[in-house]
Biopython code that builds the backbone (N, CA, C, O; Angstrom):
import numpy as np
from Bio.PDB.StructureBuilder import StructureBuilder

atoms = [
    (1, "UNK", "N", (0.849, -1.166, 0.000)),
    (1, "UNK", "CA", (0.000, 0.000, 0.000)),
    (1, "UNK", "C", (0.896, 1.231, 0.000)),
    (1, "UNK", "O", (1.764, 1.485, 0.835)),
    (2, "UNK", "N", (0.530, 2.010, -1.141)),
    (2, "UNK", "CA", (1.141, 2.912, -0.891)),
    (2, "UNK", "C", (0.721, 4.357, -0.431)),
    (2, "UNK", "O", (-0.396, 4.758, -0.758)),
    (3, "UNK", "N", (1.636, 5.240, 0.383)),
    (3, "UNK", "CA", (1.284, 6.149, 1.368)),
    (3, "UNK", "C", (1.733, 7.852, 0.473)),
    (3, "UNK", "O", (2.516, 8.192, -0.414)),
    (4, "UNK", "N", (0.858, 8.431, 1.220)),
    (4, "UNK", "CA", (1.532, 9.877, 0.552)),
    (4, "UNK", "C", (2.360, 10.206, 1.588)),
    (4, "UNK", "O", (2.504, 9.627, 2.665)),
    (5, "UNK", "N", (3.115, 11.601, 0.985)),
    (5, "UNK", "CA", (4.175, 12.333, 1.793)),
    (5, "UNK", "C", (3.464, 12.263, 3.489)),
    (5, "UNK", "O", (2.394, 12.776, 3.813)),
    (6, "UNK", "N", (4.199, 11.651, 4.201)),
    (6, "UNK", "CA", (3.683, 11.981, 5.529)),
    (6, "UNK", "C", (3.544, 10.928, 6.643)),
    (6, "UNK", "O", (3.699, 10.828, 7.860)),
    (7, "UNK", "N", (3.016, 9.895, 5.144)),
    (7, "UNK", "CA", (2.556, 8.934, 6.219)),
    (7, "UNK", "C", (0.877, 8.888, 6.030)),
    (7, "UNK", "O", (0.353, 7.774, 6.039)),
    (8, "UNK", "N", (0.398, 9.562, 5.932)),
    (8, "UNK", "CA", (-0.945, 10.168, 6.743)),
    (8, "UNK", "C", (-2.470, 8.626, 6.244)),
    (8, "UNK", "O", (-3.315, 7.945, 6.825)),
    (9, "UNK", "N", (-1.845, 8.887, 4.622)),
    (9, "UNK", "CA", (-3.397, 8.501, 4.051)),
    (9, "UNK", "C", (-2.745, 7.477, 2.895)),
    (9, "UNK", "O", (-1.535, 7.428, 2.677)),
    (10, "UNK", "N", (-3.573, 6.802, 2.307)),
    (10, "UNK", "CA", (-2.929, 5.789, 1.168)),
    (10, "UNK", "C", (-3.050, 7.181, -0.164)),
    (10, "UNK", "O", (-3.899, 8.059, -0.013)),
    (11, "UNK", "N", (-2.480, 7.189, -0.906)),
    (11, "UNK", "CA", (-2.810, 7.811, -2.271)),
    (11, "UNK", "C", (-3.787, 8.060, -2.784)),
    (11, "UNK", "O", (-4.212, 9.124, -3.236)),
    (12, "UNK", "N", (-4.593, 6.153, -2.698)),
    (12, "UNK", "CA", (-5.416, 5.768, -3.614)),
    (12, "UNK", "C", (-6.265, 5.357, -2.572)),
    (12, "UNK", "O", (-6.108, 4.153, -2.366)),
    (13, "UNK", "N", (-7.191, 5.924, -1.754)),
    (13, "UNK", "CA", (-8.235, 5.046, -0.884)),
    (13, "UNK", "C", (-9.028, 3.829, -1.208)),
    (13, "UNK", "O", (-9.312, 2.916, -0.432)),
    (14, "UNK", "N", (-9.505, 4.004, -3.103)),
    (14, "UNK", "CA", (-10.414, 2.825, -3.045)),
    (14, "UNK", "C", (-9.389, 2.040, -3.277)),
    (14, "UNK", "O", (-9.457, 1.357, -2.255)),
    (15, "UNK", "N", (-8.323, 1.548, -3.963)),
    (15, "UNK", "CA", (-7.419, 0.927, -4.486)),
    (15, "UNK", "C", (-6.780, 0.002, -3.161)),
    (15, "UNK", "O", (-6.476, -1.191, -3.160)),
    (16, "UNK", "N", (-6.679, 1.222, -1.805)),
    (16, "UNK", "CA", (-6.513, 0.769, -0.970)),
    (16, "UNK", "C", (-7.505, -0.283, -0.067)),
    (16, "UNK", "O", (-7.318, -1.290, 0.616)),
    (17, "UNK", "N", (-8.538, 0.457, -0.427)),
    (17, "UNK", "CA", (-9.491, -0.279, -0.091)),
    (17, "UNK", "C", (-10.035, -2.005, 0.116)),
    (17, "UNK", "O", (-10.379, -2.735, 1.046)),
    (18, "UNK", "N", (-9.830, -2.107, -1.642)),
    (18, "UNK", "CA", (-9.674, -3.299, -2.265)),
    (18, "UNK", "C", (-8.616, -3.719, -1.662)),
    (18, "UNK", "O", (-8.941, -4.759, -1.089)),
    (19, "UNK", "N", (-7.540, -3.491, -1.473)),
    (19, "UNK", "CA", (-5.927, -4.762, -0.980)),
    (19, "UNK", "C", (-6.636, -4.786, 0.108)),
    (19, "UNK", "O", (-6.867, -5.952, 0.428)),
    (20, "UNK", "N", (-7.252, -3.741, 1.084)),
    (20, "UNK", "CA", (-8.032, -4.536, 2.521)),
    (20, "UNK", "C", (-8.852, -5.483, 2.527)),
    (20, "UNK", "O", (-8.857, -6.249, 3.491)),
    (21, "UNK", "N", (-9.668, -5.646, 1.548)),
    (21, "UNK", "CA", (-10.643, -6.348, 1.698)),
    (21, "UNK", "C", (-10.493, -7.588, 0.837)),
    (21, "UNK", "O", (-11.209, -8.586, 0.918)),
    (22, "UNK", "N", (-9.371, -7.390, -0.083)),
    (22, "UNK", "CA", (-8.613, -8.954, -0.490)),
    (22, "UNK", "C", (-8.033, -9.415, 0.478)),
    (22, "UNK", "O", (-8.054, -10.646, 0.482)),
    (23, "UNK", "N", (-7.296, -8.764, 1.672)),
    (23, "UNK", "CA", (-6.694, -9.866, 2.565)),
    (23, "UNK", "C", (-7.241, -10.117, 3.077)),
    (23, "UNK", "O", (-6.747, -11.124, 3.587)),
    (24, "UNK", "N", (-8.648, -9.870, 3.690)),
    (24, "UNK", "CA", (-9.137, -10.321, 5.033)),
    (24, "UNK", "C", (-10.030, -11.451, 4.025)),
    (24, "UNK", "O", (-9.705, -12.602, 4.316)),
    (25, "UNK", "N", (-10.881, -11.399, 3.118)),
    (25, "UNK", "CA", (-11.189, -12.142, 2.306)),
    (25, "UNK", "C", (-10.495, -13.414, 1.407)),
    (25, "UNK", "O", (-11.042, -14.233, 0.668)),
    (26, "UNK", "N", (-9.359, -13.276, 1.702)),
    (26, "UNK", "CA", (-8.619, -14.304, 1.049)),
    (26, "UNK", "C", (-8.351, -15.117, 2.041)),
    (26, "UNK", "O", (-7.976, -14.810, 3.172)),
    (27, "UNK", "N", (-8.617, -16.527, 1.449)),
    (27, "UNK", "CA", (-7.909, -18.065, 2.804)),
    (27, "UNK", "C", (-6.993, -18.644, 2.800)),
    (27, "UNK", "O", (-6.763, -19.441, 1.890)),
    (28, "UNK", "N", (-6.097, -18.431, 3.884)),
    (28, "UNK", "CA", (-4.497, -18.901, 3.356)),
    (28, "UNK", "C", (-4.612, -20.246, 2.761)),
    (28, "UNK", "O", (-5.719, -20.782, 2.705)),
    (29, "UNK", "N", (-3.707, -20.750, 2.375)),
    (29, "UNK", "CA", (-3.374, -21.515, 1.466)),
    (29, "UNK", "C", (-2.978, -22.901, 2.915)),
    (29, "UNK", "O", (-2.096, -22.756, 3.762)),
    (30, "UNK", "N", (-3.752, -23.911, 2.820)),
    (30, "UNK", "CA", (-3.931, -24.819, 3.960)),
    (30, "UNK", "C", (-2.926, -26.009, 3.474)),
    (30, "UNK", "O", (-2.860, -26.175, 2.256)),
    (31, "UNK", "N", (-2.294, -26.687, 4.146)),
    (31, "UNK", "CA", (-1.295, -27.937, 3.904)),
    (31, "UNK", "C", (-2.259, -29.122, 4.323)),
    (31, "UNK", "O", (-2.957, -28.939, 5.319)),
    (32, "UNK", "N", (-2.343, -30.215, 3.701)),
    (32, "UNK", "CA", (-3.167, -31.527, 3.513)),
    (32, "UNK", "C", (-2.789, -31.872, 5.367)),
    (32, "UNK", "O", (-1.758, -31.433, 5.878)),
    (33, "UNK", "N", (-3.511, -32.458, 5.926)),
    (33, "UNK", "CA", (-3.613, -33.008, 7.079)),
    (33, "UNK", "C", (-2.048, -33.689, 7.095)),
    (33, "UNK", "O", (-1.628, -34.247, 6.082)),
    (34, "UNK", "N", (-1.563, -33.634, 7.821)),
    (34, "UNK", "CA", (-0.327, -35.150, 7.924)),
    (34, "UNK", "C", (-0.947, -36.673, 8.269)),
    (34, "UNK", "O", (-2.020, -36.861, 8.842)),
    (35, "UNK", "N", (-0.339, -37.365, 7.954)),
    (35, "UNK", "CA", (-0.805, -38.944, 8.065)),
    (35, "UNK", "C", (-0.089, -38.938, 9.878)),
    (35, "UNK", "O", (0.935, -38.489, 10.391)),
    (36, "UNK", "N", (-1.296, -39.698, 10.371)),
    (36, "UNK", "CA", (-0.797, -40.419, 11.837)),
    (36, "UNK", "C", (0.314, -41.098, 11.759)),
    (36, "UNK", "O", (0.755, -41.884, 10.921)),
    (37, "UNK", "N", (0.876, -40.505, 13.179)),
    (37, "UNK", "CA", (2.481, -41.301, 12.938)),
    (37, "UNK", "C", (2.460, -42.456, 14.157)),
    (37, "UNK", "O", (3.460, -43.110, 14.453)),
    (38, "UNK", "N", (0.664, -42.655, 15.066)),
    (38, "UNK", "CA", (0.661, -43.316, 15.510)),
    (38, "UNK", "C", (0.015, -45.113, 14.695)),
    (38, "UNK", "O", (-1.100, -45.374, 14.244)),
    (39, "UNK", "N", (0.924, -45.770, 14.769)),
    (39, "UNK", "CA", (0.435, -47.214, 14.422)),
    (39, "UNK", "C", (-1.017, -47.847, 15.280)),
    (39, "UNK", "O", (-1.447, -48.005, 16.423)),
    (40, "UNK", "N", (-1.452, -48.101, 13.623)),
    (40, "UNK", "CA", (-3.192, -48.806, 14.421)),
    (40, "UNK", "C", (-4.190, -47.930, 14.472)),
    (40, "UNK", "O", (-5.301, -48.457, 14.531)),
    (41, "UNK", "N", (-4.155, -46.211, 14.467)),
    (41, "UNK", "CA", (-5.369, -45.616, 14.488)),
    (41, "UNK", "C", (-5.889, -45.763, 13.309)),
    (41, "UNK", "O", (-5.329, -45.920, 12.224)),
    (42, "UNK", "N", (-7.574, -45.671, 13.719)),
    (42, "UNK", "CA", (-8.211, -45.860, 12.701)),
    (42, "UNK", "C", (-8.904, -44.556, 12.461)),
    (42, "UNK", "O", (-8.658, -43.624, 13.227)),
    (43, "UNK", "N", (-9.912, -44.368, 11.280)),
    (43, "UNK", "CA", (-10.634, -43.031, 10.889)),
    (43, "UNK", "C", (-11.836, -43.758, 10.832)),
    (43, "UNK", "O", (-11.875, -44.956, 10.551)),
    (44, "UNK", "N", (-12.989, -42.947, 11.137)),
    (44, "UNK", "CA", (-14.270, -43.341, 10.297)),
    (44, "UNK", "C", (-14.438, -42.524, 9.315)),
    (44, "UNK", "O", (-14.033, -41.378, 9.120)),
    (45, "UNK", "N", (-15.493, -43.690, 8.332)),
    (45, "UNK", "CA", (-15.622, -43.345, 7.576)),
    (45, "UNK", "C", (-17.154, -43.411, 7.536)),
    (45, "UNK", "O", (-17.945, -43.655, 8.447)),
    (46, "UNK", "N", (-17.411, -43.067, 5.950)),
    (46, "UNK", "CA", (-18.767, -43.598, 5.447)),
    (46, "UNK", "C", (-18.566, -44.323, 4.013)),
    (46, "UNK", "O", (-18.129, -43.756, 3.011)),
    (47, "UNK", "N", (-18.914, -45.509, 4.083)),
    (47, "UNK", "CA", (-18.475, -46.507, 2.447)),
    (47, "UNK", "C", (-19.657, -47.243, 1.922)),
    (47, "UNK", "O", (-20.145, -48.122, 2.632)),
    (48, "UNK", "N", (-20.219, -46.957, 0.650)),
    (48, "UNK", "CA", (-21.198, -47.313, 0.347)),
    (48, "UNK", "C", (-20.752, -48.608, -0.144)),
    (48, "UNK", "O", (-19.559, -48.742, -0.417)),
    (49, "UNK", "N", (-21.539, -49.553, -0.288)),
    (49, "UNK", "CA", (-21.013, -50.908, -0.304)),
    (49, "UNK", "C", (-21.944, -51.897, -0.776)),
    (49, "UNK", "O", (-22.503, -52.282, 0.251)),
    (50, "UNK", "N", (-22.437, -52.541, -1.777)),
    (50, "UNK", "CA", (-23.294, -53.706, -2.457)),
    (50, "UNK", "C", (-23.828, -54.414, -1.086)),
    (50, "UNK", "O", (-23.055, -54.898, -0.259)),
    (51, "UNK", "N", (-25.176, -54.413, -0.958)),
    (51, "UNK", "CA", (-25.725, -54.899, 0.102)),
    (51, "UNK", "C", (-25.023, -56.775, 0.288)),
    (51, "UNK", "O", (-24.694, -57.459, 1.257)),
    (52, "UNK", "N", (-25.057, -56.972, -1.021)),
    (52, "UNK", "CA", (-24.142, -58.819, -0.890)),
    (52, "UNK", "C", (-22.944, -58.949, -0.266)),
    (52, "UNK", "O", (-22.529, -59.861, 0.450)),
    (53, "UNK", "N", (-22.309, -57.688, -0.704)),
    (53, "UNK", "CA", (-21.217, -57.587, -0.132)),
    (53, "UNK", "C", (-20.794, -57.671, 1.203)),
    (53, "UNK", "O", (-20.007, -58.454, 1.735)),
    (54, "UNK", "N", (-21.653, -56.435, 1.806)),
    (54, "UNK", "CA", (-22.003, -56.336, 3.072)),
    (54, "UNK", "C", (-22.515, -57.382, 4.056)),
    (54, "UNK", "O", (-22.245, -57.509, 5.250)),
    (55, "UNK", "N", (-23.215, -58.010, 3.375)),
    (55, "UNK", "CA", (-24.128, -59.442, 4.289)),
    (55, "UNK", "C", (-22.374, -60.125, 4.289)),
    (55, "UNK", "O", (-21.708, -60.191, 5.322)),
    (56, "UNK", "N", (-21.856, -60.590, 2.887)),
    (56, "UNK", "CA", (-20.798, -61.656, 3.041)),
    (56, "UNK", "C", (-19.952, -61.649, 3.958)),
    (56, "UNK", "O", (-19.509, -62.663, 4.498)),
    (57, "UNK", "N", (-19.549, -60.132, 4.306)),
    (57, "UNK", "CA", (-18.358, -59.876, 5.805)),
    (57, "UNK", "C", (-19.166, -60.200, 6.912)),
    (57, "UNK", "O", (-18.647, -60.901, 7.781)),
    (58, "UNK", "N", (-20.608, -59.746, 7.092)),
    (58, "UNK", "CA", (-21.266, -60.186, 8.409)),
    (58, "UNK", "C", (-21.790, -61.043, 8.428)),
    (58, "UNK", "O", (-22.644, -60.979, 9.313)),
    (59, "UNK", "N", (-21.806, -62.185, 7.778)),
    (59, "UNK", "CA", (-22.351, -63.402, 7.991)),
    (59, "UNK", "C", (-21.581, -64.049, 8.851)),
    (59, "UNK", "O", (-22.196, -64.872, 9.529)),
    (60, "UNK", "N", (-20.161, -63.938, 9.109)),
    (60, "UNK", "CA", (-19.131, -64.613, 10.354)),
    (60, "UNK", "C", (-19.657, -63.741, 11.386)),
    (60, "UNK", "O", (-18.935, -63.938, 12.363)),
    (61, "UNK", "N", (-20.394, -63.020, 11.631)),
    (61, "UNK", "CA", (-20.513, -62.487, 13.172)),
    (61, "UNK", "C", (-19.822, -61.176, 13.444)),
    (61, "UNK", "O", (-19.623, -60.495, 12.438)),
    (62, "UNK", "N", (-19.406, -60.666, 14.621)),
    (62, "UNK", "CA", (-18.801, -59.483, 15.233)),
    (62, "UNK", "C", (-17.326, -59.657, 14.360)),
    (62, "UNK", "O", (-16.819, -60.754, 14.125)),
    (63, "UNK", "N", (-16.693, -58.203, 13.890)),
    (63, "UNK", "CA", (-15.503, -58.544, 13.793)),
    (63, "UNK", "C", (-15.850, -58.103, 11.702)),
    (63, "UNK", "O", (-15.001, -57.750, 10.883)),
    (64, "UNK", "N", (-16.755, -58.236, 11.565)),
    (64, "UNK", "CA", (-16.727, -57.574, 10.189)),
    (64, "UNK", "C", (-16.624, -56.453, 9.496)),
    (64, "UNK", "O", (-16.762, -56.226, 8.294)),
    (65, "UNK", "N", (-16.402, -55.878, 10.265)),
    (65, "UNK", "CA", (-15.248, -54.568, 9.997)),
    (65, "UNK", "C", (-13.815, -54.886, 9.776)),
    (65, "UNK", "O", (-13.222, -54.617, 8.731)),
    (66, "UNK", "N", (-13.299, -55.453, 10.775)),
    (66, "UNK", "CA", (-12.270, -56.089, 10.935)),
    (66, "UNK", "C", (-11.766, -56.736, 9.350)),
    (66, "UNK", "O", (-10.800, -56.489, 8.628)),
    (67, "UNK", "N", (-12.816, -57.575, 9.243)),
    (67, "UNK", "CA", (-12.240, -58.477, 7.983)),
    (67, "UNK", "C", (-12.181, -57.843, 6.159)),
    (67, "UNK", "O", (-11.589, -58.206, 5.142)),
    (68, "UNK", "N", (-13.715, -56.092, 6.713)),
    (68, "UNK", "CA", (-13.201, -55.839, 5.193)),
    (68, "UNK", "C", (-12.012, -54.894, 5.076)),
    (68, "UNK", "O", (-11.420, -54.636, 4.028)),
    (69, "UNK", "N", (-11.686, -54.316, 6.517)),
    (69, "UNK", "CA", (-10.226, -53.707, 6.402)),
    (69, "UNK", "C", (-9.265, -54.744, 5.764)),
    (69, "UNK", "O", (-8.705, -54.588, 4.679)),
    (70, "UNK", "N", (-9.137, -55.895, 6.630)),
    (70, "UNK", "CA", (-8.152, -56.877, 6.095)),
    (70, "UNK", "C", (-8.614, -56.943, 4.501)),
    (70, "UNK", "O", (-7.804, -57.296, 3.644)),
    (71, "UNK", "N", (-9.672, -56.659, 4.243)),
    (71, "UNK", "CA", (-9.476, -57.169, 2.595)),
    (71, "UNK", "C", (-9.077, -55.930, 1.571)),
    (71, "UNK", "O", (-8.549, -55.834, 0.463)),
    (72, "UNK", "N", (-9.662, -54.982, 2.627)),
    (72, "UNK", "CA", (-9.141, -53.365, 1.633)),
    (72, "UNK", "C", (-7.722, -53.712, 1.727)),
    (72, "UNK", "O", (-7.308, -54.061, 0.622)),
    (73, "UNK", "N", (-6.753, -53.749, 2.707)),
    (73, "UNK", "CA", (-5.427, -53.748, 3.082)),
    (73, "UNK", "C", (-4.505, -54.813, 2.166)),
    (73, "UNK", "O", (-3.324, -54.703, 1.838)),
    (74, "UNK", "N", (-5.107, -55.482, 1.982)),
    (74, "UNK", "CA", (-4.985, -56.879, 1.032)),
    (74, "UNK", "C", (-4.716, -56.688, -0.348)),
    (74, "UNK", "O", (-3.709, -56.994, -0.987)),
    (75, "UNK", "N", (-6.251, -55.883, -0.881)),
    (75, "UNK", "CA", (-6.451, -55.230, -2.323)),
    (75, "UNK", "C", (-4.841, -54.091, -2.366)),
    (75, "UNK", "O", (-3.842, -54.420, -3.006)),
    (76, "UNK", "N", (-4.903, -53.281, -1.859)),
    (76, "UNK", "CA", (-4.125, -52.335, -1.786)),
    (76, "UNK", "C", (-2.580, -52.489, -1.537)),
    (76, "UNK", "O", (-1.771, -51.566, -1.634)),
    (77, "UNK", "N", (-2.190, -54.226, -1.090)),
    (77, "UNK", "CA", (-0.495, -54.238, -1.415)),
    (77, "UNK", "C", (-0.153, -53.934, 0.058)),
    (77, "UNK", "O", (1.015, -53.751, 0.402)),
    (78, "UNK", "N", (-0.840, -53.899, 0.634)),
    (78, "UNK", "CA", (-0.236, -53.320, 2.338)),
    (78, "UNK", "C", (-0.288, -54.500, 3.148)),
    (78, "UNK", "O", (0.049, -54.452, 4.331)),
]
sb = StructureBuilder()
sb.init_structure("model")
sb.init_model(0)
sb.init_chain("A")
sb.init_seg("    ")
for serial, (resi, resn, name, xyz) in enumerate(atoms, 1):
    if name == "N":
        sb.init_residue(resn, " ", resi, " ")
    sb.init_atom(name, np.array(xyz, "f"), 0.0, 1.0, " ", f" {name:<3s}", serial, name[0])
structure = sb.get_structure()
């Protein structure tokens, strides 16, 4: 922003204006979450999923969560 002799006032008030109301209006620029560096936490989610699908992991009982992680983890090389 630039100022006249003095100090006092910007040059250009509306000009100035505008750079005020671009910064307060503008959203800094955000960095992606970091990945947990603790082992084993989990996230929820929400995963839409073929109702067959769904029955096939819970037909063994409690623990079918469990088993379609193991199969995402599986698919995915991990």
């Amino acid at each position: 922003m630039s100022r006249s002799p003095g100090g006092r006032r910007p040059s250009d008030p509306f000009k100035a204006a505008e750079a005020a109301f671009k910064k307060a209006t503008t959203k800094p620029i955000e960095e992606p979450p970091k990945a947990s560096s603790i082992p084993g936490v989990k996230g929820a989610v929400t995963l839409r999923i073929d109702q067959d699908v769904l029955e096939y992991f819970q037909q063994d009982g409690p623990g079918w969560q469990d088993r379609i992680n193991a199969a995402l983890r599986k698919a995915a090389g991990k």
